[in-house]
C-alpha angles and dihedrals in degrees: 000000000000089000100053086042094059091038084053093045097046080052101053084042088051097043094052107042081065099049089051078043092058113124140157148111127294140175129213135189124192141191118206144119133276127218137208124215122195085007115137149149121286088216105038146352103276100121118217119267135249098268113199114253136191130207135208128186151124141213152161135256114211099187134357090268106034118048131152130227144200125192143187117199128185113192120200128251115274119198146190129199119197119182116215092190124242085078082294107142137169121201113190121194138204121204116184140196137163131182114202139192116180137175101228124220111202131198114187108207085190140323088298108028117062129172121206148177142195136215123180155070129326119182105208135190137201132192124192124202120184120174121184115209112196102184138276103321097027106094109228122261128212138189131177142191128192129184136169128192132183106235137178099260127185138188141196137191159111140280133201101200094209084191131321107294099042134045129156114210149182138235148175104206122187114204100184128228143320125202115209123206128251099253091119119117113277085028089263116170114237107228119242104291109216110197119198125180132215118188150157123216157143135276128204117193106195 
């Protein structure tokens, strides 16, 4: 009995120094949607909506806790249209980037469930389009603003490891915020934009 307890012991030792030992690349590639925080109209109060993003990245566990990941997110146009009467409009646009690179903490619940968090820089980047249209004979005028800054961003989520090789995970990322210039008519300062991500994606551990 003693023996086959400490076969079965040295196993389980065995087994599980190499699964703590696992390492390797992966890429990943994700669908979600962003939102902006503190992100509205020029000309009214109608705030910008939730445009959809996708993310696509890789990285590299070291060990089964310590892993490091880039990412490249594009983020949908999101756009706002506000009427002035006499057949006047303005339509205003937001066109969003970020480029991330993140050290990952990971916490395995158990061979399928792991938790995990981020912590690092993402360099974002914001572009603003506003185009005034006065009516049939009044030619449009547009103006537009862009801005990037590099922030402290940080992420949390989920992943359901479906075998070694995929998983499909989920995740919250904050990117930080972006001021814009004041170039807009009247010389109005856009507010600090914040931009978050949710998303949903795959993993391949090569």
């Amino acid at each position: 009995m003693k023996k086959i307890a400490s076969v079965l012991f040295l196993s389980a030792t065995v087994s599980a120094s190499a699964f703590a030992a696992d390492q390797g690349a992966y890429v990943n590639a994700d669908l979600g949607q962003a939102n902006f925080s503190n992100a509205t109209s020029q000309f009214s109060t109608t705030k910008f909506g939730n445009p959809g993003s996708i993310t696509i990245g890789g990285g590299y566990h070291f060990n089964q806790n310590v892993g490091v990941e880039a990412g490249y997110s594009i983020i949908g146009d999101s756009t706002i249209t506000t009427s002035a009467g006499g057949g006047a409009s303005t339509t205003e646009k937001l066109k969003t980037s970020s480029l991330q690179l993140a050290a990952v903490g990971t916490f395995p619940i158990n061979d399928k469930f792991d938790l995990f968090g981020k912590l690092g820089l993402a360099n974002t980047k914001i572009d603003y389009t506003a185009t005034a249209f006065g009516g049939t004979f009044v030619p449009s005028v547009a103006q537009t603003a862009s801005a990037s800054k590099t922030n402290l961003m940080f992420g949390i989520g989920g992943q359901f490891n479906i075998n070694k090789r995929f998983g499909i995970r989920l995740q919250y990322q904050d990117f930080g915020k972006v001021q814009l210039p004041g170039l807009f008519f009247g010389g109005v300062n856009a507010p600090n934009i914040g931009v978050q991500v949710f998303s949903v994606g795959g993993v391949y551990n090569f």
